[in-house]
C-alpha positions as CSV (number, residue, x, y, z in Angstrom):
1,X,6.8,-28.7,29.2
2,X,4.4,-30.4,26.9
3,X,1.9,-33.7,26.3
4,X,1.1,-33.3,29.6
5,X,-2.9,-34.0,28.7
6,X,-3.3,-37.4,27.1
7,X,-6.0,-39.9,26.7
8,X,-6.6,-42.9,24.7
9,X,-9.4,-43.3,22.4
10,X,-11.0,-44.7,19.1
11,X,-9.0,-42.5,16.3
12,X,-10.8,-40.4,13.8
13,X,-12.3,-38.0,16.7
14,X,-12.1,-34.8,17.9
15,X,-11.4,-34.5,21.1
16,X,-10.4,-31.5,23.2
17,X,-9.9,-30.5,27.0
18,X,-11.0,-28.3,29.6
19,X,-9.2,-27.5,33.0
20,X,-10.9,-27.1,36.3
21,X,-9.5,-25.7,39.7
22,X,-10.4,-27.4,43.0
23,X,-13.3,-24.8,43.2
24,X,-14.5,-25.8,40.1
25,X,-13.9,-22.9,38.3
26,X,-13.0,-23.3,34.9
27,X,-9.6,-22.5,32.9
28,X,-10.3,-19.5,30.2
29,X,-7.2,-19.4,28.3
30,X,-8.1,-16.0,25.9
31,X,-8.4,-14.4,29.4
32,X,-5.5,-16.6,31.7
33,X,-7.6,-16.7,34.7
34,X,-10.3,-19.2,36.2
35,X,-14.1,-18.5,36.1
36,X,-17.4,-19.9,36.3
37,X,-18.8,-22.1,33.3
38,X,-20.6,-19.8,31.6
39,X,-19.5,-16.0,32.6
40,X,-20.4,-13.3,30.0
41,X,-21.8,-16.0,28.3
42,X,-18.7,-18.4,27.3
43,X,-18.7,-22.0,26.2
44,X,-17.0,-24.6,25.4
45,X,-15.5,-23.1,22.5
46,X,-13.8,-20.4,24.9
47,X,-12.5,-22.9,27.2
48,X,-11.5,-26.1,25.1
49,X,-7.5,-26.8,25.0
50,X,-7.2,-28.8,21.5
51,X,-6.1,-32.2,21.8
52,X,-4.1,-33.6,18.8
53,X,-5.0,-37.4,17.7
54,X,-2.9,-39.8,15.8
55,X,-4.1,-43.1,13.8
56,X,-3.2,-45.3,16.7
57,X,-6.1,-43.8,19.4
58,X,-3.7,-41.6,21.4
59,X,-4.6,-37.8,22.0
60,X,-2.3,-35.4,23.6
61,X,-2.6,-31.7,24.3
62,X,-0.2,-28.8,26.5
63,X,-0.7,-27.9,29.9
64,X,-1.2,-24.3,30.0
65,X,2.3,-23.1,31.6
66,X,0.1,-19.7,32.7
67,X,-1.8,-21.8,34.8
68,X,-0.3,-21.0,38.8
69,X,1.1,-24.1,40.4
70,X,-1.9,-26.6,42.2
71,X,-3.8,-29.6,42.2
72,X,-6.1,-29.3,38.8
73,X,-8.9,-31.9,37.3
74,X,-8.6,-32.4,33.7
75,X,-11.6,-33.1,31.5
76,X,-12.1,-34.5,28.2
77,X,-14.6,-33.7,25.9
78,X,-15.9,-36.0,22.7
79,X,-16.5,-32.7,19.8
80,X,-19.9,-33.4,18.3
81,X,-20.6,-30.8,16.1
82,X,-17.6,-28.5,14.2
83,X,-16.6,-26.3,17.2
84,X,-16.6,-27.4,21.0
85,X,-20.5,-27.2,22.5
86,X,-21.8,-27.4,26.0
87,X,-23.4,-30.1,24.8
88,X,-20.6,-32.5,24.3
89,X,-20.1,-35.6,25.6
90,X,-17.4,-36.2,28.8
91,X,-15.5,-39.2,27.9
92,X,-12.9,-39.2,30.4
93,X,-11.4,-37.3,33.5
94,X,-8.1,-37.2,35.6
95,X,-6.2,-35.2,38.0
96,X,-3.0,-33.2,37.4
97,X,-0.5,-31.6,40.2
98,X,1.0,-28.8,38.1
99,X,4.6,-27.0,39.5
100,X,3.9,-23.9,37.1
101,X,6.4,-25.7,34.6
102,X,5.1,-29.4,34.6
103,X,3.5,-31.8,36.0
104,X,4.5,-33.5,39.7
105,X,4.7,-37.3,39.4
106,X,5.9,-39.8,42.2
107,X,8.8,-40.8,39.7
108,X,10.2,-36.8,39.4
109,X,10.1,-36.6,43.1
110,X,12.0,-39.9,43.7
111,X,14.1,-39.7,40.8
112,X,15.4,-36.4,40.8
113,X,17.7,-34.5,43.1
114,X,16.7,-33.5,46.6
115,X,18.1,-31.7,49.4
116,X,18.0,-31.3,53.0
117,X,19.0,-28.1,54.8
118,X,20.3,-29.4,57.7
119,X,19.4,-26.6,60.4
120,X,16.2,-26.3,59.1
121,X,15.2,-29.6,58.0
122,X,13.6,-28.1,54.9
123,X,13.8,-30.6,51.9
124,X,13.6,-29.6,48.6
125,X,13.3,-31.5,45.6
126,X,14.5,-30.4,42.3
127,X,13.2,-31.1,38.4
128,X,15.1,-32.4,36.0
129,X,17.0,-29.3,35.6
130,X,18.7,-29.8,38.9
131,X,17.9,-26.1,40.0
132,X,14.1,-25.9,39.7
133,X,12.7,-26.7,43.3
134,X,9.1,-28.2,42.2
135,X,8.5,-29.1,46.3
136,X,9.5,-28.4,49.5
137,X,9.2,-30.3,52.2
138,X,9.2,-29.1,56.0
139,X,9.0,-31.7,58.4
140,X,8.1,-30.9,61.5
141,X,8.5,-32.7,65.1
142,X,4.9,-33.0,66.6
143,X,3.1,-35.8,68.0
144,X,1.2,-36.3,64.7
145,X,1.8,-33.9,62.5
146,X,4.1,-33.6,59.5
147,X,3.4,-30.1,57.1
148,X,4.4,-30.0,53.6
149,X,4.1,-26.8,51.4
150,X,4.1,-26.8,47.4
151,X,6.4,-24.3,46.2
């Protein structure tokens, strides 16, 4: 997948992206794993994803397809200087549910194929291939209770 990182701002900036788990940890893409801010003395520079700007205020930038599938927060940074610095201003923020392929939106569950195994009651909904499962759903009889599991 692609563009899955985009924000709109005034053209004629830099702007560039970092990735956070739900721990907080930050995405290091030289080294594909999460980390603390700061760990054997990285920056910004070692964790910025570049986000490309055209003349009509819109700036888009990749999702890391390394990154495992989760719930991530995506944060945008305003580039002061010539390369990314602590020091940069956070314009902008948002959250991202990531399969491991793409993003998870409301309109790719709804839209897309799903199926329910019948003695199991396990649902499964598909991408836009048709044949990668980006959810599974198990409902479950309880008085108030209702499990699903991310695949």
């Amino acid at each position: 997948m692609a563009n899955e990182i985009h924000i709109d701002y005034e053209s004629g900036h830099t702007l560039y992206a970092a990735i956070r788990n739900r721990s907080g940890q930050v995405w290091y893409p030289t080294g594909q794993l999460f980390e603390a801010w700061g760990t054997s003395s990285r920056d910004a520079d070692d964790y910025d994803i570049s986000l490309a700007g055209d003349d009509g205020g819109r700036y888009i930038g990749d999702f890391d397809t390394n990154i495992p599938a989760g719930r991530y927060t995506v944060q945008v940074f305003l580039q002061a200087g010539d390369d990314p610095a602590d020091s940069d201003e956070l314009i902008g923020n948002g959250g991202i549910i990531w399969t491991g392929t793409g993003e998870l939106t409301a309109d790719k569950v709804l839209a897309n194929k799903a199926i329910q195994n019948k003695s199991t009651g396990v649902i499964n909904y598909y991408d836009d291939d048709g044949e990668t499962v980006i959810l599974t759903h198990t409902p479950s009889d309880g008085e108030s209770t209702l499990t699903r599991t991310s695949s």
